[in-house]
C-alpha positions in Angstrom: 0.0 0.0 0.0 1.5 3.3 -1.1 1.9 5.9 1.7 0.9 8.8 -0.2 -2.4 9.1 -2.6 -2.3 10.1 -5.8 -4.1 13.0 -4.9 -1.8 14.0 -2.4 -3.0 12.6 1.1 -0.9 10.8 3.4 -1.9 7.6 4.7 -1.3 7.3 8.7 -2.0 4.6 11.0 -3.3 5.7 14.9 -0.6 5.4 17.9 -3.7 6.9 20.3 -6.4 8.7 20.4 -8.4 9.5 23.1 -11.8 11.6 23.9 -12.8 14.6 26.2 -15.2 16.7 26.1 -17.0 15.8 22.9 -13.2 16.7 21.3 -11.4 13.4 19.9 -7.2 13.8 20.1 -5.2 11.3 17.9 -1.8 10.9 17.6 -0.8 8.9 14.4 2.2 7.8 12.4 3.0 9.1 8.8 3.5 6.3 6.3 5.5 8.8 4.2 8.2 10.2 7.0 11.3 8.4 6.7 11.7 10.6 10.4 9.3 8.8 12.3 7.5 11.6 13.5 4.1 11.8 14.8 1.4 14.1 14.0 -0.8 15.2 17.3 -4.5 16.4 16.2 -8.3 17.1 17.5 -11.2 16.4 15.5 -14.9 16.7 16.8 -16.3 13.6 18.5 -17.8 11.1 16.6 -18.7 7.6 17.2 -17.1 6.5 14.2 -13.7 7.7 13.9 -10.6 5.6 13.4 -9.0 3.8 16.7 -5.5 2.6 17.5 -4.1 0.5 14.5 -6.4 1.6 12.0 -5.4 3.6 9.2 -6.6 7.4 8.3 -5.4 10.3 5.8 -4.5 13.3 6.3 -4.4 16.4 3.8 -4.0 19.5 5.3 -6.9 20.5 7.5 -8.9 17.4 6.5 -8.7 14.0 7.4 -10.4 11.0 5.4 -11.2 7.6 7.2 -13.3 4.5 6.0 -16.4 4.5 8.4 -17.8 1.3 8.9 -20.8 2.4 10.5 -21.8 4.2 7.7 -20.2 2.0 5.5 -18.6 4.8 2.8 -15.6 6.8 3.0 -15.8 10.3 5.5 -13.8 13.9 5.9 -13.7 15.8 8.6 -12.5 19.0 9.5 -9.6 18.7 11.5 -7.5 21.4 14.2 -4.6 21.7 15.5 -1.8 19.7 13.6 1.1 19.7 14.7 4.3 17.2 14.3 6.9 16.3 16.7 9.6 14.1 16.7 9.3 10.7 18.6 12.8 11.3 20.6 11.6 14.7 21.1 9.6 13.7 24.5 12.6 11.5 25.7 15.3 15.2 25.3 13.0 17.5 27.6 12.5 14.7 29.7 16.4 14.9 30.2 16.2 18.8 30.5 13.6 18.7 32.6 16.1 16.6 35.0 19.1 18.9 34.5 17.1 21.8 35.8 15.3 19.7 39.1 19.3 19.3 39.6 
């Protein structure tokens, strides 16, 4: 399976996702980053969005996701991308310790 669409969206498979407040956050993998860097994101609730180890694209704002509820593919409006690298979180966990020192 290629990781990137013809039409230019990136296929990503979900490390978490979790829901508060009617607000669902993921945190996914790009297929297409040789870097290994995950994308962190919010979407509104819904019951049918993507869980862990099922795969989603993302295009910009939008994100596209097979619903098998509805049966057909869905986009949603999505907020707050960001990426961050992997090894990022294990570096200001060391900072954090040089400074407590």
């Amino acid at each position: 399976m290629p990781a990137r669409t013809i039409d230019g969206w990136d296929r990503c498979t979900v490390k978490r996702c979790a829901m508060r407040d009617e607000i669902a956050y993921f945190v996914v993998n790009n297929a297409s980053d040789p870097t290994n860097k995950s994308i962190r994101f919010s979407t509104a609730g819904r019951a049918d969005l993507p869980t862990v180890g099922e795969t989603l694209y993302l295009l910009g704002d939008k994100m596209s996701f097979f619903s098998f509820a509805e049966f057909a593919p869905q986009k949603v409006e999505i907020e707050r991308k960001r990426s961050k690298a992997v090894s990022s979180t294990r570096r200001r966990k060391a900072r954090r310790k040089k400074r407590r020192k």
